[in-house]
C-alpha positions as CSV (number, residue, x, y, z in Angstrom):
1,X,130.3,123.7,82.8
2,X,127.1,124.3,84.6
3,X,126.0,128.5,84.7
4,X,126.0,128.7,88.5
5,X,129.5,127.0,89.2
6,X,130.8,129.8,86.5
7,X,128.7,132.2,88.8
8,X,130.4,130.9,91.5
9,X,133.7,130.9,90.5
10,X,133.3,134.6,89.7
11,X,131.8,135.7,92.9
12,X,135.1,133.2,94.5
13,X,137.6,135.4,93.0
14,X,135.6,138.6,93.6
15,X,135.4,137.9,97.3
16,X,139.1,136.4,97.7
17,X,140.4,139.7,95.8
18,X,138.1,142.3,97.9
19,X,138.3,141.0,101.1
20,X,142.1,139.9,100.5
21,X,140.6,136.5,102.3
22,X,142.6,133.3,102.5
23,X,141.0,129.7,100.8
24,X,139.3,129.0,104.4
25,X,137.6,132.7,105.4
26,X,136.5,132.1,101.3
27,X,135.0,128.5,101.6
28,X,133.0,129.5,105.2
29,X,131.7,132.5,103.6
30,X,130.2,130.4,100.8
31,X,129.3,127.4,102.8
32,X,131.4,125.2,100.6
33,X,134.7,123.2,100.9
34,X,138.5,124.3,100.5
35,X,139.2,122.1,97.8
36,X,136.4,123.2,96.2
37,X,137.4,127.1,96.7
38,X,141.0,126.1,95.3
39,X,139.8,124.4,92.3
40,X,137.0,127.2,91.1
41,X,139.9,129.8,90.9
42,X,143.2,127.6,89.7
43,X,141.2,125.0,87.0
44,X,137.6,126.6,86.3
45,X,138.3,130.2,86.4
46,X,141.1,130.1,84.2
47,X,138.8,129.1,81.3
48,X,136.1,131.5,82.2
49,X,138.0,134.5,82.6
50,X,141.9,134.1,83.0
51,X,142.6,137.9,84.2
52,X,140.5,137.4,87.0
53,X,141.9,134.1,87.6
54,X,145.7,135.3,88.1
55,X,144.3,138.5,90.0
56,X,142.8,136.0,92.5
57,X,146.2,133.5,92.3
58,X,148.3,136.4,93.5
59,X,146.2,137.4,96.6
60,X,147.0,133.4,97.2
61,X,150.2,133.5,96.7
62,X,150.3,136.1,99.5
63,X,148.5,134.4,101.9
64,X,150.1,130.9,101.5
65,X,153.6,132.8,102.2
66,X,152.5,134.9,105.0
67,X,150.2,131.7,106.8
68,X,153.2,130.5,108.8
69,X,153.4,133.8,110.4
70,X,149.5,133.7,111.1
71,X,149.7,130.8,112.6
72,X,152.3,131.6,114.6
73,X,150.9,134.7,116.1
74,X,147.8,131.9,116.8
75,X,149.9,130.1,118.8
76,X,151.6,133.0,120.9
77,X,148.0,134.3,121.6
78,X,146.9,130.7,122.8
79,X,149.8,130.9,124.9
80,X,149.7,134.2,126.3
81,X,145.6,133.9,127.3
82,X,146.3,130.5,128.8
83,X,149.4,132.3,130.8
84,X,147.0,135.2,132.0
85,X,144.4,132.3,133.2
86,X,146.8,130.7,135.5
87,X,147.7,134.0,137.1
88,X,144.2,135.1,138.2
């Protein structure tokens, strides 16, 4: 494996575990794609430096069980701005 996609799989997990950030926030921050973001920290990083990898895989874990609830609150904001529009 090539020295900066090890780099980059580092700094990945680093930012997903400070920032508690979800695969998308993670792949705009690094200007690269989601699967790409998903496969540094489940396949690469797991040979690099395992630790970090699970550390990263539980922040994850989080957000993929809490995104339904994101996504809803989306939706109810949508709603509620679109609701205020019509009144004024």
């Amino acid at each position: 494996m090539k020295d900066y996609i090890e780099e980059r799989a580092i700094d990945i997990a680093n930012y997903i575990i400070d920032n508690n950030a979800t695969v998308r926030q993670t792949a705009k921050a690094f200007g690269i794609s989601k699967s790409t973001v998903h496969k540094d920290v489940t396949e690469r990083l797991m040979q690099i430096n395992p630790t970090l990898a699970k550390e990263a895989r539980k922040v994850l874990d989080v957000n993929k069980q809490e995104r339904h609830i994101r996504g809803g609150m989306a939706t109810k904001e949508k709603y509620q701005h679109m609701h205020q529009e019509q009144q004024i």
